[in-house]
N, C-alpha and C positions, 0 to 999 in steps of 0.2 A: 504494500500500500504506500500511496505519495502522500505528502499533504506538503502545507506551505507556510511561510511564515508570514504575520501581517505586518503591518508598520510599527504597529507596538510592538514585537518582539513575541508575539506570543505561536506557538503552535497549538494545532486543533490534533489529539490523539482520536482516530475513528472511534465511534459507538463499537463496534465490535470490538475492537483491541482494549478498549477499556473495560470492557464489560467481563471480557475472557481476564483481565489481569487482576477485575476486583478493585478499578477506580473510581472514584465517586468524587462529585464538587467537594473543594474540601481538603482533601487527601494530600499527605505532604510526601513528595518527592523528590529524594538524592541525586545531582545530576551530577556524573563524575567523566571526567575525559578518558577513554579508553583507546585502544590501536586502530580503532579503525572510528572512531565519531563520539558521539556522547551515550554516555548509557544513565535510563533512569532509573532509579528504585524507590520501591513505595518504602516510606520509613514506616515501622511498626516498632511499635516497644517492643525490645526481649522479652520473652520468657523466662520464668526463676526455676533454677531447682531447685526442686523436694524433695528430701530421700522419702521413699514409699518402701517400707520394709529392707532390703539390702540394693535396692536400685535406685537410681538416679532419676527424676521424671518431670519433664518441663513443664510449667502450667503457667497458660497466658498470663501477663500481667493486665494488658485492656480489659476494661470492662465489656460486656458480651455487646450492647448495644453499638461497640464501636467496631468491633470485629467483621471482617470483610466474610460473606459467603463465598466460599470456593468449591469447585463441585469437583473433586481430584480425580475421580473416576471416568467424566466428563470429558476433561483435561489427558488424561490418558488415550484414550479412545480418538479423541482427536487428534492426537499424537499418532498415533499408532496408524490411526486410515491415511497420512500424508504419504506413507511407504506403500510404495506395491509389494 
């Protein structure tokens, strides 16, 4: 996908690539320079461990209402149909 930049400086990320990464108005993202252009990342709070008996076990810090829906399996599957 193309998109373009406007005179303000800003870029338009398509409805579908937002939607598949889990962006919403709002959303604070890392823009860091990489080898080949800019790459963005949605910032999210880390997770804390917990020991849970003799394991280690991350558990979100955001509260639930801030936490992005991801469908992994979704996400897979449409991974997986790009390959013949």
């Amino acid at each position: 996908m193309r998109t373009t930049i406007d005179r303000a400086g800003r870029v338009v990320i398509p409805a579908a690539l937002r939607e598949r990464a889990g962006l919403a108005a709002g959303t604070e993202l890392e823009i860091t320079p990489d080898d080949t252009g800019l790459r963005l990342e949605r910032v999210a709070p880390r997770p804390r461990l917990v020991r849970v008996g003799r394991r280690l076990v991350a558990r979100p810090t955001a509260p639930p209402a801030k936490r992005s829906l991801v469908d992994v399996a979704a996400l897979i599957e449409e991974e997986r149909s790009r390959w013949p």
